[in-house]
C-alpha positions in Angstrom: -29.8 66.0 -2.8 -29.8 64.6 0.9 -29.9 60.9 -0.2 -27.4 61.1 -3.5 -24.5 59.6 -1.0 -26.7 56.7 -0.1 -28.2 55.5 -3.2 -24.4 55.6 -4.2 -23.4 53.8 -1.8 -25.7 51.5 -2.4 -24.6 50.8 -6.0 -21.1 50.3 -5.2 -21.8 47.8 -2.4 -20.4 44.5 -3.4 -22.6 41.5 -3.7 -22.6 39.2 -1.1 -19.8 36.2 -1.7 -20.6 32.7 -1.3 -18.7 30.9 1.7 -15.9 28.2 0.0 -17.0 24.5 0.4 -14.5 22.3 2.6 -13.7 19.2 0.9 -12.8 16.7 3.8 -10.5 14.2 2.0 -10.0 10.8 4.6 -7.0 9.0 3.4 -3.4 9.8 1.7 -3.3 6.5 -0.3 -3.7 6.2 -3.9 -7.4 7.9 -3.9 -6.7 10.5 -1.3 -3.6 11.8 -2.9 -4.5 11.6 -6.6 -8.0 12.7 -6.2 -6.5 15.7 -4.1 -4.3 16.5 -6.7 -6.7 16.6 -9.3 -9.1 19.0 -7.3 -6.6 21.4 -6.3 -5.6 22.1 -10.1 -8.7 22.4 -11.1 -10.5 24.4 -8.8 -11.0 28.3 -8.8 -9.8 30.5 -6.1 -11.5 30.4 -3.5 -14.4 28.1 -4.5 -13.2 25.0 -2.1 -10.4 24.2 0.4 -9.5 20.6 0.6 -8.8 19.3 4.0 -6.7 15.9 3.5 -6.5 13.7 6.5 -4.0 10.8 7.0 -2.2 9.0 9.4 1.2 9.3 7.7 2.5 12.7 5.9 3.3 10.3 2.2 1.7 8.5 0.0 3.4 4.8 -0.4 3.4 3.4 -3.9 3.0 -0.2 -3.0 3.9 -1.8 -6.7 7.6 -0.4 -5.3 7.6 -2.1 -1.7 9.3 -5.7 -3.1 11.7 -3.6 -5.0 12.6 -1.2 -1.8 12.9 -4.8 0.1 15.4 -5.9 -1.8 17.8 -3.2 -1.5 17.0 -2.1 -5.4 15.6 1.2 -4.6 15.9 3.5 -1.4 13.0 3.8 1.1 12.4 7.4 1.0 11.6 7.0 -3.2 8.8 4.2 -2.8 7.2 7.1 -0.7 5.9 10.4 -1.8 5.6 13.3 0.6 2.0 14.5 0.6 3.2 18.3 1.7 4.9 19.0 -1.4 2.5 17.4 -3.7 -0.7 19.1 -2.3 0.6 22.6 -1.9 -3.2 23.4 -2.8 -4.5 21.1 0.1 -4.9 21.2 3.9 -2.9 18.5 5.5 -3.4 16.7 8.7 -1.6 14.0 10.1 -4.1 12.1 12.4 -6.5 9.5 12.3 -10.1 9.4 11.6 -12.0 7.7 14.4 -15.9 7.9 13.5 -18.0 10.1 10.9 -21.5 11.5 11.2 -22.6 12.1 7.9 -25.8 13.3 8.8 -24.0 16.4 10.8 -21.2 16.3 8.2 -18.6 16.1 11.5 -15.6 14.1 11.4 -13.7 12.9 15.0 -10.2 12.9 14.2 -7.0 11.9 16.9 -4.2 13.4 15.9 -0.6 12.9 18.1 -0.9 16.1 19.4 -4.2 15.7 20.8 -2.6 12.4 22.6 0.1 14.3 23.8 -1.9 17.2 25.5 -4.6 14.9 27.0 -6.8 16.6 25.4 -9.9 15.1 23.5 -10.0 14.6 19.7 -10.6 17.0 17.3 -14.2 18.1 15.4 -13.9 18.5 11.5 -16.8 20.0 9.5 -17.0 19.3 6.0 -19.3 20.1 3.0 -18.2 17.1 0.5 -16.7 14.1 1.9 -14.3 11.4 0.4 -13.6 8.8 2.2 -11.1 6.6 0.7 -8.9 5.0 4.0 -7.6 1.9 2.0 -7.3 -1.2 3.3 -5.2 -3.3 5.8 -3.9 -6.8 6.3 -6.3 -9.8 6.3 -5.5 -11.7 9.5 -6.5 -15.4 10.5 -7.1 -16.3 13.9 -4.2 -19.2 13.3 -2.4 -20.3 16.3 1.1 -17.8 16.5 0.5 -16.3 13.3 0.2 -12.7 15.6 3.3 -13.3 17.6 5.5 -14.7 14.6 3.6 -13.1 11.2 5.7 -10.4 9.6 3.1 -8.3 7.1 4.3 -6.8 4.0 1.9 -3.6 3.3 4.2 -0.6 4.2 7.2 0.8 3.6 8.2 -0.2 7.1 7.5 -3.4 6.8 9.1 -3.9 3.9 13.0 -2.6 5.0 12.0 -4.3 8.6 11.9 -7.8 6.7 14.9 -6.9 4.4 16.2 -6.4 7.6 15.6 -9.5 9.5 16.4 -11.7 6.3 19.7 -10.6 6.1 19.7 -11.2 10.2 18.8 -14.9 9.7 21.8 -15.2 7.4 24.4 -13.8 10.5 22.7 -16.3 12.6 23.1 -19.1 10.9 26.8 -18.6 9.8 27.1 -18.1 13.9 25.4 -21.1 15.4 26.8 -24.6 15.5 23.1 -25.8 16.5 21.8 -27.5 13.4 18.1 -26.7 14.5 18.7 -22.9 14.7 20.5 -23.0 11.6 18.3 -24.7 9.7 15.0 -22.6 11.0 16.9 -19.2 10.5 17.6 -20.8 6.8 13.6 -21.4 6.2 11.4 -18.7 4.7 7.6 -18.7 4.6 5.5 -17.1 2.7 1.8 -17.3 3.0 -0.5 -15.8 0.3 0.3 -16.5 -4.3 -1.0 -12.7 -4.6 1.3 -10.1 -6.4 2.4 -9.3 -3.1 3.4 -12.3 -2.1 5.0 -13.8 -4.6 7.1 -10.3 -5.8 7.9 -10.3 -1.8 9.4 -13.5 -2.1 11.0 -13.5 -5.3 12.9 -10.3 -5.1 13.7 -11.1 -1.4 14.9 -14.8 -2.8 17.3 -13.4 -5.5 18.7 -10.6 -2.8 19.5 -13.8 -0.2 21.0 -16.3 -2.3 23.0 -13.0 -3.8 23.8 -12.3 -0.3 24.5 -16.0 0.7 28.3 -15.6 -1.7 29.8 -13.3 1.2 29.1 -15.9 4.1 31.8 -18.4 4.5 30.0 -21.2 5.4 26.4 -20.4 4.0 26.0 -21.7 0.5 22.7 -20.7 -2.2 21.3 -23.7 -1.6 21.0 -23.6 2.1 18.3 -21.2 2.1 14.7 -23.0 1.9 12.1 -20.8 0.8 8.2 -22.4 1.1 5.3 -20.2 -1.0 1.9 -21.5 0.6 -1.2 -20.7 -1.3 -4.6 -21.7 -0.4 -6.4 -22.1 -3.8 -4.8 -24.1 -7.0 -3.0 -20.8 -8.5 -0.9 -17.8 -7.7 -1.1 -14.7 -9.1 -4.8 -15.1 -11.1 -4.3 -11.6 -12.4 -2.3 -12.3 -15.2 -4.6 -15.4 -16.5 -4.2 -19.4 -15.6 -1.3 -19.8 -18.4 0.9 -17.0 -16.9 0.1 -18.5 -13.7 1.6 -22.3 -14.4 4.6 -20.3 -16.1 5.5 -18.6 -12.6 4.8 -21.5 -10.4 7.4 -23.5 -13.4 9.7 -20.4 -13.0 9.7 -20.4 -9.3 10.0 -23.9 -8.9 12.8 -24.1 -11.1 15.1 -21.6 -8.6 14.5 -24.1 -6.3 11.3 -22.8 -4.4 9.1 -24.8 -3.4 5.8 -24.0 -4.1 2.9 -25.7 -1.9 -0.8 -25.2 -4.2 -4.4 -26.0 -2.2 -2.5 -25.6 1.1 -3.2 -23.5 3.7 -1.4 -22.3 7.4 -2.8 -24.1 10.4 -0.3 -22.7 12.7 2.9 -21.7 13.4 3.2 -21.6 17.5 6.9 -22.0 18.7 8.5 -20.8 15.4 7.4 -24.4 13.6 5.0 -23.9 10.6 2.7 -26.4 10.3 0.7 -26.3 7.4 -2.4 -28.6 6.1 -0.9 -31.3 4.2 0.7 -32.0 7.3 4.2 -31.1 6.6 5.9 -29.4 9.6 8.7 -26.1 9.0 10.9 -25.0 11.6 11.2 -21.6 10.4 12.6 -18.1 11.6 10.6 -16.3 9.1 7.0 -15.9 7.8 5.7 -13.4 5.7 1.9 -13.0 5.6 0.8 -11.3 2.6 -3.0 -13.3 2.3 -5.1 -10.7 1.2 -6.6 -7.5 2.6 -10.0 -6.3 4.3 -11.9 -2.8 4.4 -10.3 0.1 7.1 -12.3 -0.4 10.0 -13.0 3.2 9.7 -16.1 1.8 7.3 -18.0 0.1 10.2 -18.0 3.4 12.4 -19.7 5.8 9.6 -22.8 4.5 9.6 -22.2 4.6 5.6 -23.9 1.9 4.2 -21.7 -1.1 3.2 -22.1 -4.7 1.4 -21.0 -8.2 2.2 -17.0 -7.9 2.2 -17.0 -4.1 3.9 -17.0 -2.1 1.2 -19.0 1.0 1.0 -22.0 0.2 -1.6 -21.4 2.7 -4.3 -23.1 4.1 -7.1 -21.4 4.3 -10.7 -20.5 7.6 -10.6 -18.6 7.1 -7.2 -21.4 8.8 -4.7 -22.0 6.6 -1.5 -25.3 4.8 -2.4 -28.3 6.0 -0.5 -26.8 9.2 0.8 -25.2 12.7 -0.8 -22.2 14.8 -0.4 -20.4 11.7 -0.1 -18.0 10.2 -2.2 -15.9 6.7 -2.2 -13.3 4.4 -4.6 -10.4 2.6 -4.5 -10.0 -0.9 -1.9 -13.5 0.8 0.6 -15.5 1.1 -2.2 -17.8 -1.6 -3.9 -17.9 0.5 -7.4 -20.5 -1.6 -10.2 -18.1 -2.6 -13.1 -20.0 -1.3 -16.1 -17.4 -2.8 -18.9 -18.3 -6.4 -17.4 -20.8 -8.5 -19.4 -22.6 -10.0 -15.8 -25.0 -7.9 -14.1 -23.4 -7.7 -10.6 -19.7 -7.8 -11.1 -17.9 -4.7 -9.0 -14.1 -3.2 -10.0 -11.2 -5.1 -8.5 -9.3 -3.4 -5.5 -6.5 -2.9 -7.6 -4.2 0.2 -8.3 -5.7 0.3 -11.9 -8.9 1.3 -11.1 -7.6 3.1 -7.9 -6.4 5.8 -9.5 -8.7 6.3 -12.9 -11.5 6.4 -10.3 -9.9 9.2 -8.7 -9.6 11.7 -11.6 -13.3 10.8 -12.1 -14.1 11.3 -8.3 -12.5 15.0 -7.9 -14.2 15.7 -11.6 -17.7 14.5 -10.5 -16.8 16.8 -6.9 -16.5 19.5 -9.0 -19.7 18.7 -11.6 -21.6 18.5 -8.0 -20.3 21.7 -6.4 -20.9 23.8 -9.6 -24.8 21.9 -10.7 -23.3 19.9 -13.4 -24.4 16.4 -14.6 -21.6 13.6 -12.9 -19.9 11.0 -15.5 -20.2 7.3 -14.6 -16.6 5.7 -13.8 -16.3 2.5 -16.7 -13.2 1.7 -17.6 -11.9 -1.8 -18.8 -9.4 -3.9 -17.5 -6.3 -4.2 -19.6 -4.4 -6.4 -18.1 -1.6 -7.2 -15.4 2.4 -7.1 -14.7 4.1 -9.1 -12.3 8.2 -9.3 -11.3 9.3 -12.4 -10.5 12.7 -11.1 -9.3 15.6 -9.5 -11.3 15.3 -9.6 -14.9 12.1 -12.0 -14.6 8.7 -11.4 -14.4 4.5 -12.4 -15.8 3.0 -10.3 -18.0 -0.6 -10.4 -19.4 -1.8 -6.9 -21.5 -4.6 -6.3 -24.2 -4.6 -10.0 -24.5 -0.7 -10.2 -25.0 1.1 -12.9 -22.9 4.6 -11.6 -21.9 7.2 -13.5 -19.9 10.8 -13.5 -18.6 12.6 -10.3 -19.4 10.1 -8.5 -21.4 7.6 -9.1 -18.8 10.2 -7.6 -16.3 11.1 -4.7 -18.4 7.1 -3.9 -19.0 6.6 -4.1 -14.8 9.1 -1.5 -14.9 8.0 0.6 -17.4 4.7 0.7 -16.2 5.0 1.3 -12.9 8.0 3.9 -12.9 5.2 5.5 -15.6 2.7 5.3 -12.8 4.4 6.9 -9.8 3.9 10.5 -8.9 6.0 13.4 -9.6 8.8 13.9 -12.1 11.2 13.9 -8.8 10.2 10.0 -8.0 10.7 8.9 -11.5 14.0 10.8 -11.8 15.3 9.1 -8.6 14.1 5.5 -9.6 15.1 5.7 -12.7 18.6 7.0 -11.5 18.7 4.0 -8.5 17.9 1.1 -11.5 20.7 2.3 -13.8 23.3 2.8 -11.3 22.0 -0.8 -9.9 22.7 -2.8 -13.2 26.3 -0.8 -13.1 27.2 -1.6 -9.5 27.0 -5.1 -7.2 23.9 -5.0 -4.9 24.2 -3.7 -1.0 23.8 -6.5 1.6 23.8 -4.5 4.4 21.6 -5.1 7.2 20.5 -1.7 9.3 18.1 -3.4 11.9 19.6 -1.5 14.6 17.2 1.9 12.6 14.4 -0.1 13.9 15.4 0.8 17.7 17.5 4.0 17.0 17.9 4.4 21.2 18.9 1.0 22.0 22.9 2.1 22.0 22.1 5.2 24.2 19.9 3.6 26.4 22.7 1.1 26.9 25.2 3.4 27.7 23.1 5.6 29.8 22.5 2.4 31.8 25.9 0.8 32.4 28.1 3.8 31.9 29.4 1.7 28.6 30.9 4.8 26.1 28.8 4.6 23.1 32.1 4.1 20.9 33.9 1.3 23.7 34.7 -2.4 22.3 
């Protein structure tokens, strides 16, 4: 009768419970956000926790950024706020400095850390996904880093709207010809989607912008597209890509083909045909290159950067670690070449991410992964208010219903109900009411006014 109260106790004792997986998620772009999402609905309690680190608290939706730039929707709607989307998630602002896979340790910097003096932070992690994006392909062409205005954030884009609208006061200001003239000239360098959306929304905004200045008529403004192979925007197929270089050339842009930027020193843009720009303005939107977060994993990569994949999104050669999106070289499997990877490209950004948190999942519960295939079907361009490319399941689209497709397809794409309600609501009232010119660069330097007064004893409010 002694040992009745143990061998009950030893029936009720509970099983031992396994200790939840950490899911260290690098990135808040496309990938990082969408494969997030997916995991957090899908997991049980208490399986994983998902540990997202980025250096900015939103997401931007980049299709939006040439849109946001020319005044047609707000800022704060191109971006969505990664807090109230991954309620699920783990979120820390910071930046990911190196990765040792082989201790599954991340180093991460955070401001905080900065601010204390103190060193950077140790994450440990069980799966990793490493999707950090991309940033800006730079030359090293004489003043191109002094002068070069870059067009892949949010920031960037309202800092250009911005200055555009700038160039316009100086030049209704100046009586110097020269100034006037190189304040009136805008560069572009790069015939991708970004550049020429950049330029052809920015283009209709300034000559719509131009009717309010006294003394500045449309066709003042100069605006140069530079591209250094024979086409522009090779997405949408060689015929949609003679029609835009047509379109664009017919609003009076002029559109240099097989040219290239050999430097731009002294605000003068001199390019290879030998032609020489004095221009205020230029906008480098020439491609993009791999985080260089890649180089410090010790991951291994190809050629471009890119971390070598497999086709069901594990890093090649290693486990527990997972890539898409622009730092991953993922095997196209719908192409008929032996070779052929899946374009950087938000298409297969975020499709690869719903198979990336499902194949997480497979791995953390034994289950067989799925292979990412999924076939290109086609591209959508804008080419400025009511105009735009458009090449889908072999359809060629152009002019308005090209336009009202890039819409549709990328207010369709944008996360949350919230975003598409407030885009949606932006566009209409848009089309109802004339377009706002306004110019906030002082946003850029929000202390400049106090830090006068506190200086000179100028009143904030005086003259």
């Amino acid at each position: 009768m002694a040992k009745e109260p143990a061998v009950k106790e030893a029936t009720t004792r509970e099983a031992p419970t396994k200790e939840a997986a950490r899911i260290l998620v690098v990135g808040g772009g496309y990938v990082g956000m969408y494969a997030a999402l997916h995991l957090q609905r899908k997991l049980r309690k208490g399986e994983a926790e998902i540990l997202v680190v980025s250096p900015d608290p939103y997401m931007t939706y980049q299709p939006f950024l040439p849109e946001a730039a020319a005044g047609s929707i707000s800022p704060r709607h191109v971006v969505v706020p990664l807090r109230s989307v991954l309620k699920g998630c783990r979120l820390l602002v910071g930046e990911v400095t190196a990765l040792d896979h082989a201790t599954r340790s991340a180093t991460v910097r955070t401001a905080a850390t900065e601010e204390a003096g103190a060193g950077a932070l140790t994450l440990h992690y069980d799966e990793l996904i490493i999707v950090p994006g991309s940033i800006s392909r730079t030359l090293p062409i004489p003043g191109l880093a002094e002068h070069g205005i870059g067009f892949k954030t949010v920031e960037e884009a309202i800092g250009l709207r911005n200055h555009v609208l700038e160039q316009l006061d100086i030049a209704s200001s100046t009586r110097d010809p020269e100034v006037r003239d190189a304040a009136l000239t805008f560069v572009f360098v790069g015939g991708g989607y970004a550049g020429v959306e950049a330029l052809a929304e920015l283009e209709d905004m300034a000559r719509y912008a131009a009717r309010y200045y006294h003394n500045i008529a449309q066709d003042d403004l100069r605006f140069l597209l530079v591209e250094a192979t024979g086409r522009i925007l090779p997405e949408v197929g060689e015929e949609m890509g003679r029609y835009a270089v047509r379109e664009l050339r017919g609003r009076n842009i002029d559109v240099r083909l097989d040219t290239r930027l050999d430097s731009c020193e002294n605000r003068v843009v001199v390019l290879s045909d030998g032609s020489r720009h004095p221009a205020r303005t230029l906008v480098w939107t020439a491609g993009v290159k791999p985080h260089p977060l890649l180089a410090a994993t010790g991951l291994p990569l190809n050629e471009r950067g890119r971390l070598k994949c497999r086709p069901d999104l594990r890093v090649e050669g290693v486990d527990h670690a997972w890539a898409a999106g622009d730092a991953a070289a993922v095997p196209d499997l719908t192409a008929r070449e032996p070779g052929v990877e899946c374009a950087p490209n938000a298409q297969h950004a975020v499709r690869q991410a719903k198979v990336l948190a499902g194949n997480v999942l497979c791995s953390l519960r034994g289950h067989s992964l799925t292979d990412y295939r999924h076939k290109y079907v086609g591209s959508v361009a804008s080419l400025g208010l009511h105009k735009g490319v458009a090449h889908i399941y072999g359809q060629k689209f152009k002019g308005y219903p090209a336009w009202f497709l890039h819409r549709a397809y990328h207010l369709s794409r944008i996360p949350t109900f919230n975003r598409k309600a407030r885009v949606l609501a932006e566009w209409t009232l848009a089309g109802l009411f004339k377009r706002e010119i306004v110019s906030l660069g002082s946003l850029e330097n929000p202390r400049a006014e106090f830090e006068l007064a506190a200086g000179t004893g100028r009143h904030p409010e005086a003259g």
